[in-house]
C-alpha positions as CSV (number, residue, x, y, z in Angstrom):
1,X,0.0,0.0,0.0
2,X,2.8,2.1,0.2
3,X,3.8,2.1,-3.2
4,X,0.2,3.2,-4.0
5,X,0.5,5.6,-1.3
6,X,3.9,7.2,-2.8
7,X,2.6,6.8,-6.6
8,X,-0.9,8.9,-5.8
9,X,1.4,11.6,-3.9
10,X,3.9,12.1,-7.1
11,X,0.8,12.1,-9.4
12,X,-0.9,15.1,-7.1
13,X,1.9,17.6,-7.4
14,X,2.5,16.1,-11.0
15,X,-0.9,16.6,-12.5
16,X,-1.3,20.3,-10.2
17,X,1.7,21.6,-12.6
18,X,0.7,20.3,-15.7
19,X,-2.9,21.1,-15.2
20,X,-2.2,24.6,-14.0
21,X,-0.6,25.5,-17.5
22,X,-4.1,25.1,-19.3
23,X,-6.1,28.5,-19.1
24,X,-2.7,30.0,-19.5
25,X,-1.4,28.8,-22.8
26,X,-3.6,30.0,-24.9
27,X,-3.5,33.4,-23.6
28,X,0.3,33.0,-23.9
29,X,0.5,31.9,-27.7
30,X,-2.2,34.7,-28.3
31,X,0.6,37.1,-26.5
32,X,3.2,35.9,-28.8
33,X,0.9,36.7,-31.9
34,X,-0.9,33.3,-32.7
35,X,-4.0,33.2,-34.2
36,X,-6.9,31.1,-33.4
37,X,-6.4,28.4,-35.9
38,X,-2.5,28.4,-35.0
39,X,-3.6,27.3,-31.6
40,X,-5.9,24.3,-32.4
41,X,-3.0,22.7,-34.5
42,X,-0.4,23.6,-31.6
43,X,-2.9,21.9,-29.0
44,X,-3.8,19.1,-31.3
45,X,0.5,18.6,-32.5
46,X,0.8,18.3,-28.6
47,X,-1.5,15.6,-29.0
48,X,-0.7,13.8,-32.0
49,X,3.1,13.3,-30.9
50,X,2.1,11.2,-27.9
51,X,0.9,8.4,-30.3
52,X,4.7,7.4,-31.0
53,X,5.6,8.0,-27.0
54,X,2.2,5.8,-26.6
55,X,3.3,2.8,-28.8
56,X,6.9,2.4,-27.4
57,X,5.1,2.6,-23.6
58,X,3.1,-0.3,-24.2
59,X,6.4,-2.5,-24.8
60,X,8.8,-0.6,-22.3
61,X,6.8,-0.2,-19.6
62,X,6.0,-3.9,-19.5
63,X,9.9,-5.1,-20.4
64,X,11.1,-2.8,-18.0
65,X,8.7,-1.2,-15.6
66,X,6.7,1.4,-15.2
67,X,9.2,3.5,-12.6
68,X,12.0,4.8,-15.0
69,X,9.1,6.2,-17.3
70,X,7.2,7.8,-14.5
71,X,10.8,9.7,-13.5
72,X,12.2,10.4,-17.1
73,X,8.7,11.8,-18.1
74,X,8.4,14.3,-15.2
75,X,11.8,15.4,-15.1
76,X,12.2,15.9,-19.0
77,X,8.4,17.6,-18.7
78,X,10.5,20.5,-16.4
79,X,13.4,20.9,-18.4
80,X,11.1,21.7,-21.7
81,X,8.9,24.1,-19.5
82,X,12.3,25.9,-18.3
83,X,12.8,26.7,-22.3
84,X,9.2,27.3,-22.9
85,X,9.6,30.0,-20.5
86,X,12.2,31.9,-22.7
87,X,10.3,31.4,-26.1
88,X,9.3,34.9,-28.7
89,X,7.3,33.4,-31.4
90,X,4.4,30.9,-32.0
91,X,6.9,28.4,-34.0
92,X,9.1,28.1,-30.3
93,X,6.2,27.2,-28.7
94,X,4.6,24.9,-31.4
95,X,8.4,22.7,-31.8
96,X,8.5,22.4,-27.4
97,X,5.0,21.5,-27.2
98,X,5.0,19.0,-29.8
99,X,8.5,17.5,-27.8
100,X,6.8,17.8,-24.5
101,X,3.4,15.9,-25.6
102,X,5.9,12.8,-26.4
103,X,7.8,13.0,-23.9
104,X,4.1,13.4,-21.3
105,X,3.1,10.0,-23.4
106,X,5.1,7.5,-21.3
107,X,3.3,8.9,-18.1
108,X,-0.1,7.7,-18.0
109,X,0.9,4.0,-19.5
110,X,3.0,4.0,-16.6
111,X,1.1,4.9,-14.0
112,X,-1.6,3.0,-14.6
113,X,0.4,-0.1,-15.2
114,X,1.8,-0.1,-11.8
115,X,-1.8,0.9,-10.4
116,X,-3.4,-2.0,-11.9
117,X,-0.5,-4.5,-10.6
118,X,-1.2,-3.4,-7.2
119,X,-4.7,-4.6,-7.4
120,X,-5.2,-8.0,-5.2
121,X,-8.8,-8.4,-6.6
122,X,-10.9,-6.9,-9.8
123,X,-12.7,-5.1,-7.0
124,X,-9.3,-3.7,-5.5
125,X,-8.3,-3.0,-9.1
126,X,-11.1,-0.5,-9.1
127,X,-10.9,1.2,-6.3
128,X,-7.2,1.6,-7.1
129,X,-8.2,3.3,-10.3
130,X,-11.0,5.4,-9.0
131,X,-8.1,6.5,-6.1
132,X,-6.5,7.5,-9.4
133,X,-9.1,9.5,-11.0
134,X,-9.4,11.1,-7.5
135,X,-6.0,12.3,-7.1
136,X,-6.3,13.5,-10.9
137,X,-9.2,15.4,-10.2
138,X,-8.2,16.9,-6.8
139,X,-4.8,18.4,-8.2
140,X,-7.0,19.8,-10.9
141,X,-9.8,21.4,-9.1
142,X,-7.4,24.5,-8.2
143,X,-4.7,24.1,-10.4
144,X,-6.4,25.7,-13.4
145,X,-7.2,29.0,-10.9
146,X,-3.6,28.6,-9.3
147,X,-2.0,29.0,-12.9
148,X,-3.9,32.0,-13.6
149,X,-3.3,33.7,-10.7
150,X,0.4,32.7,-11.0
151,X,0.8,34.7,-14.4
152,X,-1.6,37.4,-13.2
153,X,1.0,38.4,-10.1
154,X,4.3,37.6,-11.8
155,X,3.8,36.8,-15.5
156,X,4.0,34.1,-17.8
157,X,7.9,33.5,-17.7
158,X,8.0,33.7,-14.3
159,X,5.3,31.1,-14.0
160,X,6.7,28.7,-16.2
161,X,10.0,28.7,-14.8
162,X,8.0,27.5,-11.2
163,X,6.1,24.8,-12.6
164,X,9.3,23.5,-14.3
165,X,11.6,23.3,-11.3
166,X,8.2,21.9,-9.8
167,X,8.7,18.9,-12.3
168,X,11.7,18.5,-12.1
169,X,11.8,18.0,-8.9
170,X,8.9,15.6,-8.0
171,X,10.7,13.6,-10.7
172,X,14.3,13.3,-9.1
173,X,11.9,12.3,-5.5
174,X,10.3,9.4,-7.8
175,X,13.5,8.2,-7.8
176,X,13.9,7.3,-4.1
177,X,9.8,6.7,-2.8
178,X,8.8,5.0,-6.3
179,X,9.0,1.2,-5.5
180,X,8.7,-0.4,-9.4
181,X,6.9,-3.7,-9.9
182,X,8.0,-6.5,-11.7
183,X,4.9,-8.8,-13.0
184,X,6.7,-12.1,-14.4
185,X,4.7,-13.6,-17.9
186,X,1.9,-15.6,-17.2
187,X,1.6,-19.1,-17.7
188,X,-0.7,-20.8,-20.1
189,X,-3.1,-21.2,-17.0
190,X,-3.0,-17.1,-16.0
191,X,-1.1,-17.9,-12.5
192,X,1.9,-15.9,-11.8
193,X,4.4,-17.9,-10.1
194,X,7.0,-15.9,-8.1
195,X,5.4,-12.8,-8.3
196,X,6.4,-9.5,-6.1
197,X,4.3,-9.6,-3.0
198,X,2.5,-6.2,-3.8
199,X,1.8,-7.6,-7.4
200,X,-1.4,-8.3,-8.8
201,X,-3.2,-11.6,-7.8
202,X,-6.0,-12.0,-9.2
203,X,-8.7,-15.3,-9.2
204,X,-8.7,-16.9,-12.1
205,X,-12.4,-17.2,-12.6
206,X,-13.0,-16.2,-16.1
207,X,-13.8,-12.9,-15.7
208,X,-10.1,-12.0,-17.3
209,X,-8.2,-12.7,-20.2
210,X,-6.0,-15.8,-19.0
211,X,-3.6,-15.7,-21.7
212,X,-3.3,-11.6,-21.7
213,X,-5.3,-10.2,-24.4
214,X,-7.8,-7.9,-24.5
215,X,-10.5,-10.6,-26.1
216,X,-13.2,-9.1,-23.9
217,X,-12.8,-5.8,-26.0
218,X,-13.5,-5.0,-29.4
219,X,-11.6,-2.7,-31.3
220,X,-14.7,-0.2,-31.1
221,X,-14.1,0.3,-27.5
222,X,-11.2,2.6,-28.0
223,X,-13.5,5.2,-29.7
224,X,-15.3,5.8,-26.7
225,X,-11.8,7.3,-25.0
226,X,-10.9,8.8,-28.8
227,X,-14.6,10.7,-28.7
228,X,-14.0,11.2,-24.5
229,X,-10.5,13.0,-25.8
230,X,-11.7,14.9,-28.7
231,X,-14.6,16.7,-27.2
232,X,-12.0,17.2,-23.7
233,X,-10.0,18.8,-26.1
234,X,-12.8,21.4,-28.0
235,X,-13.7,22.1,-24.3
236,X,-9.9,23.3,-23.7
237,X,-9.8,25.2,-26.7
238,X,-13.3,26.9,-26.6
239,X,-13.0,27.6,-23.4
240,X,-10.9,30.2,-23.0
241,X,-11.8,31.8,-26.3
242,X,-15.7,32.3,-24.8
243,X,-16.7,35.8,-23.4
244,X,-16.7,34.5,-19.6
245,X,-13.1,33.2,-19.6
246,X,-12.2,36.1,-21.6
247,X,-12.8,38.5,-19.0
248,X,-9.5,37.6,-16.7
249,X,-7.4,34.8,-16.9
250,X,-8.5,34.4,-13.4
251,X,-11.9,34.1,-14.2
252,X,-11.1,31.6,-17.2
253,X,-9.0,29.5,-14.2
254,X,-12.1,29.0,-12.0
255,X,-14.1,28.3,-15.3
256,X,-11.7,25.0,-15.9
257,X,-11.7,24.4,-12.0
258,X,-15.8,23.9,-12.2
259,X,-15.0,20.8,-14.6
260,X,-12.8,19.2,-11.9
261,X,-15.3,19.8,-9.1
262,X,-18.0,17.8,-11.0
263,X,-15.4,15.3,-11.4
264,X,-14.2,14.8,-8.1
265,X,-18.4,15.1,-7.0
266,X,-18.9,11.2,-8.8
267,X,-15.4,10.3,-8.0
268,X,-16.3,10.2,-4.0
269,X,-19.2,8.1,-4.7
270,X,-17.5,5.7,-4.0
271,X,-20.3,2.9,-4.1
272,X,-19.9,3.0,-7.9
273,X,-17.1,0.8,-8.5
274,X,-19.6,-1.8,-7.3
275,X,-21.7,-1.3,-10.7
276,X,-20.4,-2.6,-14.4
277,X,-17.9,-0.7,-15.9
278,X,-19.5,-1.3,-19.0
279,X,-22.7,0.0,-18.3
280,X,-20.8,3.1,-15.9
281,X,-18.7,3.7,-19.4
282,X,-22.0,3.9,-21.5
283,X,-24.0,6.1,-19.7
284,X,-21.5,8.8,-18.5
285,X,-20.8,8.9,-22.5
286,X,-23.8,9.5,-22.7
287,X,-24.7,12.0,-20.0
288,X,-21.5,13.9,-21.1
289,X,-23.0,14.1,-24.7
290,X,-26.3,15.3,-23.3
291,X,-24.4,18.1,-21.6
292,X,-22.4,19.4,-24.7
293,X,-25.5,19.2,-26.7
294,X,-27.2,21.4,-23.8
295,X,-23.9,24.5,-24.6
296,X,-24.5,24.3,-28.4
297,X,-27.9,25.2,-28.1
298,X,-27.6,27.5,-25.5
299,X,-30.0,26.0,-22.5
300,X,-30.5,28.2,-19.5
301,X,-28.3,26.1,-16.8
302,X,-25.2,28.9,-16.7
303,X,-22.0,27.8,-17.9
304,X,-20.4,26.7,-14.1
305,X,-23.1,24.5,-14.0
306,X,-23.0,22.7,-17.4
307,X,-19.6,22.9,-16.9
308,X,-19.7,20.5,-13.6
309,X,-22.2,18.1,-15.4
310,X,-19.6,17.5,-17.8
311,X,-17.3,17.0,-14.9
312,X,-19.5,14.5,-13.2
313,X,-19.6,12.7,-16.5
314,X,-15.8,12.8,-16.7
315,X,-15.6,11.3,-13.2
316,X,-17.7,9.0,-14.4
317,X,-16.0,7.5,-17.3
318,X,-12.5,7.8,-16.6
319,X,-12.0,4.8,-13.6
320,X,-14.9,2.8,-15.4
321,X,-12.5,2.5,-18.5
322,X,-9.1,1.9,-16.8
323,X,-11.3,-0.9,-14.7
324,X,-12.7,-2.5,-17.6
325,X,-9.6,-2.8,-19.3
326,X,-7.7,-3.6,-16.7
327,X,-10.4,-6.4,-15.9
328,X,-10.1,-8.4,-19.3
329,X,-5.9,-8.1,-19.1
330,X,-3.2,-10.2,-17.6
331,X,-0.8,-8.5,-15.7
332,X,2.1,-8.8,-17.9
333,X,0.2,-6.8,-21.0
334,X,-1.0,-4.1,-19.1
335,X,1.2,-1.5,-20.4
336,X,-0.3,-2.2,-24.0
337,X,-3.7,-1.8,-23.0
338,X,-3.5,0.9,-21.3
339,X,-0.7,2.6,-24.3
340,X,-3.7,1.7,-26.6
341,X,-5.9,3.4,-23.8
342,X,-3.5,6.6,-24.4
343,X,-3.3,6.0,-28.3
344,X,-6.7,6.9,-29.0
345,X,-6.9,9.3,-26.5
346,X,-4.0,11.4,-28.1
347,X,-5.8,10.7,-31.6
348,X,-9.0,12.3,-30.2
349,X,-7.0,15.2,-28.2
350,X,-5.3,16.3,-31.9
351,X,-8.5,16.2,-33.5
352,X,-10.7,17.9,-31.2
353,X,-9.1,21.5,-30.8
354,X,-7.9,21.1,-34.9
355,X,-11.6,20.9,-35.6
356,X,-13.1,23.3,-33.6
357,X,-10.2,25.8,-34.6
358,X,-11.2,25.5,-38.4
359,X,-15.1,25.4,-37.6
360,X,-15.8,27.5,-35.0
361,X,-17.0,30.1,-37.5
362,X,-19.7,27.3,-39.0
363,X,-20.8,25.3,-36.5
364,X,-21.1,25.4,-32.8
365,X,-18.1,23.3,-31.6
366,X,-19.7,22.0,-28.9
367,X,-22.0,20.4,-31.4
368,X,-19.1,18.3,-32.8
369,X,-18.2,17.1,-29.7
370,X,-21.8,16.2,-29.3
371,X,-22.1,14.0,-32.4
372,X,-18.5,12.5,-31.7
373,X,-19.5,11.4,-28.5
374,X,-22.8,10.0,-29.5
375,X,-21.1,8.3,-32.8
376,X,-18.6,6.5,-30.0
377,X,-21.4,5.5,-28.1
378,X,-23.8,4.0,-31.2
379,X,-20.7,2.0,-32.2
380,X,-20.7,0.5,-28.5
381,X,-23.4,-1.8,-29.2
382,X,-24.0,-3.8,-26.3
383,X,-24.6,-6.8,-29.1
384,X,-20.8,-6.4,-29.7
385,X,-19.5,-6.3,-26.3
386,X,-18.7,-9.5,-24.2
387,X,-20.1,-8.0,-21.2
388,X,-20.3,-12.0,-20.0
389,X,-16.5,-11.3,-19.5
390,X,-17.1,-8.3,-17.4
391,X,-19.6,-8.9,-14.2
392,X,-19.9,-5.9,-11.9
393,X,-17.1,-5.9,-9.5
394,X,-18.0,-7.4,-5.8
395,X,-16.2,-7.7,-2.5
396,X,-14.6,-5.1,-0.6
């Protein structure tokens, strides 16, 4: 428990810095003279150039653990915000954040690798991820406002230096507190013989995939985290662009902070992990479609408030999928699942804020990230799922 203890401590400050940087970076680009459409391909570039970092995660966190990833990630993540601090022109800023988003893509794999190894039980599994989600959400329900206040008292280099040294630090601590776990291959029977005490040991009843493939999961699946990603992303760019945010960066902070309390609202409810995470996937897809659909139309609720139903949704979705996923693996493939996990997530994140930057003008882009999501979820046909392979968790 220590280990998980340590891991959800790094992850806190981690995710605080890198989640403080988002109302902030598009009024920075807009400083340096970007336009609009300039930003939606530098956040989706930032996006895109996780996929390689995703692929090469799958295979290296599971040959050599998930602990030199989690380190090298954070660390390198500082030293490219210590130069972003010094950059003049959009182009600076484009080439680091399209070096930073690869070198970000090892992170998550990672982390949830070693998560999911910790789990003694499917049920453990989940509360180990929803812990996850938890920790994510908490670091960024005031990061967002922390950010903007830090470039409102002492301006954006300033502020970028900080959260650098921030990084760079948390990731030379890893070093020491981060206790790696080694998961040996299974054998053609799903035991794991000799494995680390704090490993994964779960029954094998069925309910996963005993020779470590994902057979539970169709290749459909992954478009509900691509469509989860893409409208994420809109929400990130349109955000700040709208004529709340656009009042004060501070304002535009607490804006972002209302998605992470809705979030962290369903994430300490935490009788959910007791339901399917199939059916707990489908219908926060669903509710979080519903709400974007409500902004493009323009329904009374006021934007805070649609805002923290999309949270909720978020906090939803997120643990539901790790669980499921995690639930149909074998412990020696989870940093493939969960790289494929971050692969169309990245795919999603560079289309979203691409789209709405050339359509904005046209369409509402909130509606796009309405009929992406709903797209996502009419290709999750129950029909196609093996939710046989998947009961709803149990135990303690």
């Amino acid at each position: 428990m220590k280990t998980a203890i340590w891991l959800y401590l790094f992850m806190f400050v981690a995710f605080f810095d890198l989640h403080a940087q988002y109302p902030i970076l598009t009024p920075f680009a807009i400083s340096l003279g970007a336009a609009p459409m300039f930003i939606g391909w530098m956040m989706g570039v930032y996006s895109i150039t996780h996929l390689p970092g995703n692929v090469l995660a799958g295979f290296w966190v599971d040959r050599y653990g998930s602990k030199p990833f989690i380190t090298l990630s954070l660390m390198l993540a500082g030293v490219l915000l210590l130069f972003q601090s010094g950059v003049d022109n959009p182009w600076q800023l484009l080439v680091i954040r399209s070096i930073s988003g690869f070198v970000l893509a090892f992170l998550s794999p990672a982390c949830l690798a070693m998560l999911a190894k910790l789990g003694r039980t499917r049920s453990h599994q989940g509360k180990l991820m929803a812990g996850n989600g938890l920790v994510h959400t908490l670091a960024s329900v005031v990061s967002p406002a922390a950010g903007a206040l830090l470039v409102a008292k002492f301006g954006f280099t300033a502020s970028f230096t900080v959260l650098g040294w921030a990084l760079i630090v948390i990731g030379a601590l890893s070093i020491v507190f981060i206790r790696d776990i080694r998961t040996p291959a299974a054998s053609a029977g799903g035991s794991l013989p000799h494995v680390h005490p704090h490993a994964v040991r779960l029954p094998a009843d069925g309910t996963g995939a005993r020779d470590g493939s994902a057979r539970g999961i169709p290749w459909l699946f992954y478009g509900v985290p691509l469509a989860l990603a893409c409208s994420q992303g809109i929400l990130f760019f349109e955000l700040p662009l709208m004529k709340a945010s656009m009042q004060s960066l501070l304002t535009s902070g607490l804006l972002f902070s209302m998605v992470s309390l809705g979030a962290l609202f369903t994430l300490s409810l935490l009788f959910l992990h007791r339901y399917s995470p199939f059916m707990r996937t489908a219908l926060g897809a669903l509710g979080l479609a519903l709400a974007f659909f409500g902004l493009a139309v323009g329904w009374p609720i006021p934007l805070a408030a649609s805002l923290f139903l999309i949270g909720m949704a978020k906090g939803v979705i997120f643990p539901a999928m790790a669980t499921l996923l995690a639930s149909v693996s074998a412990a020696n493939r989870y940093g493939r699942v969960f790289s494929l996990l971050s692969v169309s997530s990245s795919i999603g994140a560079f289309i979203g804020p691409i789209v709405a930057g050339q359509l904005r003008h046209a369409v509402s882009p909130y509606f796009i990230a309405f009929v992406v999501l709903m797209a996502a979820l009419v290709l999750l046909a129950p029909g196609k799922f093996r939710t046989a392979d998947v009961p709803p968790a149990t135990g303690s």
